[in-house]
C-alpha positions as CSV (number, residue, x, y, z in Angstrom):
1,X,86.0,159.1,70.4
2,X,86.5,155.6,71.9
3,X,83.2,155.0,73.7
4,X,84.6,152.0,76.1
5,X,87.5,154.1,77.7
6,X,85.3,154.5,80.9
7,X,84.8,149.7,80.9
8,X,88.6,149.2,79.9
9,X,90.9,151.1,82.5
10,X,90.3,149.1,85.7
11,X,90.2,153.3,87.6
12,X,89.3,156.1,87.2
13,X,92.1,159.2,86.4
14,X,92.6,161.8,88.4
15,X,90.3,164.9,89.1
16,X,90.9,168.0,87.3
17,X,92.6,170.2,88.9
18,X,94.0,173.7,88.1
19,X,97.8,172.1,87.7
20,X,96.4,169.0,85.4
21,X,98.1,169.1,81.9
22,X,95.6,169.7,79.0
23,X,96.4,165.6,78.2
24,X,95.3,164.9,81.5
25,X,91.6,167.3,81.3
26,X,91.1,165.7,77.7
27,X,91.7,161.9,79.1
28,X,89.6,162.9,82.0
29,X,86.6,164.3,79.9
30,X,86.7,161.3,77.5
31,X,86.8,159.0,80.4
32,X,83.6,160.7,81.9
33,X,81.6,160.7,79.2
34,X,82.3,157.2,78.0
35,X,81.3,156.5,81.9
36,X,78.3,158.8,81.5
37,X,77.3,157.3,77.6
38,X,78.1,153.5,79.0
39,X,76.4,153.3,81.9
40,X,73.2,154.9,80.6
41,X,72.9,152.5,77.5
42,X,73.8,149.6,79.9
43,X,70.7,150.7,82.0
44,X,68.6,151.4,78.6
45,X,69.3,147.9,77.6
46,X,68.5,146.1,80.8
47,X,65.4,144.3,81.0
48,X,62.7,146.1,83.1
49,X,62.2,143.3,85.8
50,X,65.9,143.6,86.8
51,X,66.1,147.1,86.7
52,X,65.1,147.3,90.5
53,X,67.2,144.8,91.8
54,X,70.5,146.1,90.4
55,X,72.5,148.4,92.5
56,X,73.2,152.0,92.2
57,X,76.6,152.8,91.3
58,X,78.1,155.8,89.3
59,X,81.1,153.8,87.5
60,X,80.0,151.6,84.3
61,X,83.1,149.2,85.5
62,X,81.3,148.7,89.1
63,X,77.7,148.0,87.1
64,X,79.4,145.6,84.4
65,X,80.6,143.7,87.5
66,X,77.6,143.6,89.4
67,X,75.2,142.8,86.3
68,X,78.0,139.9,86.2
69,X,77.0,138.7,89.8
70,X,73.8,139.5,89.2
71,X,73.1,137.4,85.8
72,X,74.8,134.5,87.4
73,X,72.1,134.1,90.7
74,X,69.2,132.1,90.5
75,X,67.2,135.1,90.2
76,X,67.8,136.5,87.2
77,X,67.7,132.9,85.1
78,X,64.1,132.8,86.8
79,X,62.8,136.1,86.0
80,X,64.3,135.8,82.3
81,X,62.9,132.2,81.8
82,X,59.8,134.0,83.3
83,X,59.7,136.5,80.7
84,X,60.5,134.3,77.7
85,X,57.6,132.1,78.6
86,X,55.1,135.2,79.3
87,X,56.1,136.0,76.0
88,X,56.0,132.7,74.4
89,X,52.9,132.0,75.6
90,X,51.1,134.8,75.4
91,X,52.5,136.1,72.2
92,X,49.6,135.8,68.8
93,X,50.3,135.9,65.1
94,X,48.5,139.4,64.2
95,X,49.1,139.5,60.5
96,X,51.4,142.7,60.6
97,X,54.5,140.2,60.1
98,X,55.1,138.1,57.5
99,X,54.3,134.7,59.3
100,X,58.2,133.4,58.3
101,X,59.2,136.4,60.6
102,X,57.0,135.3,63.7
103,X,58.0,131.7,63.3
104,X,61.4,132.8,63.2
105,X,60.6,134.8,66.6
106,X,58.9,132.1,68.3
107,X,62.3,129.9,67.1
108,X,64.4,132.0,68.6
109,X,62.4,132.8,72.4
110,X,62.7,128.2,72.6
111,X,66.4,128.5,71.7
112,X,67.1,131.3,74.5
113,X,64.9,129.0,77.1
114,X,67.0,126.4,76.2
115,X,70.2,127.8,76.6
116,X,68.8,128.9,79.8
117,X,68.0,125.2,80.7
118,X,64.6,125.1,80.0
119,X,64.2,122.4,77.6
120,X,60.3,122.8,76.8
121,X,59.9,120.2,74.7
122,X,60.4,117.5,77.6
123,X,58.9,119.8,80.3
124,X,55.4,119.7,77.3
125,X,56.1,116.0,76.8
126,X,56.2,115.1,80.8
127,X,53.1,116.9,81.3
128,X,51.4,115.0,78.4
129,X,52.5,111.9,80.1
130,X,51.3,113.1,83.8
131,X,47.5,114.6,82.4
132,X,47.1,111.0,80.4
133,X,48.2,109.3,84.0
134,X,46.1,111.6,86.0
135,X,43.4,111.4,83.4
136,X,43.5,107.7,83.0
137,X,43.0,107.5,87.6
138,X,40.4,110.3,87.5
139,X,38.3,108.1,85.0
140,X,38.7,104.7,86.9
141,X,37.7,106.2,90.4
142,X,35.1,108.8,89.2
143,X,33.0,105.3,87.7
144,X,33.2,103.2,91.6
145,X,30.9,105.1,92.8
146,X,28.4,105.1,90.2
147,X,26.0,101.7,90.2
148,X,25.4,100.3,87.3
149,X,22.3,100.6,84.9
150,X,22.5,97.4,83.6
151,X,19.5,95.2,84.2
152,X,17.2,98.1,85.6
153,X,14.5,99.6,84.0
154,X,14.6,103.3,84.2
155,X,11.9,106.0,84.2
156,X,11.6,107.6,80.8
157,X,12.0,111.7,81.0
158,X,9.8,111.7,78.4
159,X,5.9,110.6,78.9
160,X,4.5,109.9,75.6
161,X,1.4,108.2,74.6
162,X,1.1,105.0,76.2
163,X,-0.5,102.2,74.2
């Protein structure tokens, strides 16, 4: 039985009703369950920080259209791009994995932040450039203040023997 009855035919059939022709109660059933089966998995499948923003509805045509406007706002790129970093950066190589696999994992989280527009690479390599700028002013205005020991005779810490 055809699973995606319930996402292809733009309404819904007619109620059953006690003059419906046994065509029309088996179109209706197969059309309720492929809504019932469909928008469950649909849900299933979502990720669980979208969850609570998506709208109730009870048709899987109405929640295919509304994950559409959904997955094209501004929020949902930011909490996906969210949770692709949270998991690239907190996930660890744990041995249980071959490491070709986890490499292959890691390969694949960049290339989904990519197509999402987050190019890491030159977000990592404009960073470098701003901590060696930052670093580079920190260092020259950290030594003003200090006076120089040049010339001076300091006091030991240690007292030794003195001869």
């Amino acid at each position: 039985m055809a699973l995606d009855i319930a996402i292809l035919i733009n309404e819904e059939p007619a109620a059953i009703t006690n003059e419906s022709s046994e065509a029309e109660k088996a179109h209706y059933l197969a059309w309720e369950r492929s809504n019932r089966l469909g928008l469950n998995l649909m849900r299933m499948t979502m990720a669980d920080n979208i969850k609570p923003s998506m709208p109730k509805t009870e048709k899987a045509r109405e929640f295919m259209i509304k994950v559409k406007e959904c997955s094209q706002s501004d929020l949902a790129d930011k909490s996906i791009v969210g949770s692709l970093m949270g998991e690239l950066t907190t996930k660890r190589f744990d041995w249980s994995q071959p490491i070709h696999d986890h490499v292959t994992h890691m390969s694949n989280l960049a290339a989904k932040l990519k197509t999402l527009g987050m190019d890491e690479e030159g977000r990592l390599k404009k960073m470098k450039d701003q901590a060696v700028h930052f670093v580079s002013h920190d260092g020259a205005s950290s030594s003003k203040g200090k006076p120089s020991k040049k010339g001076k005779k300091g006091k030991s810490f240690f007292k030794g023997p003195e001869s």
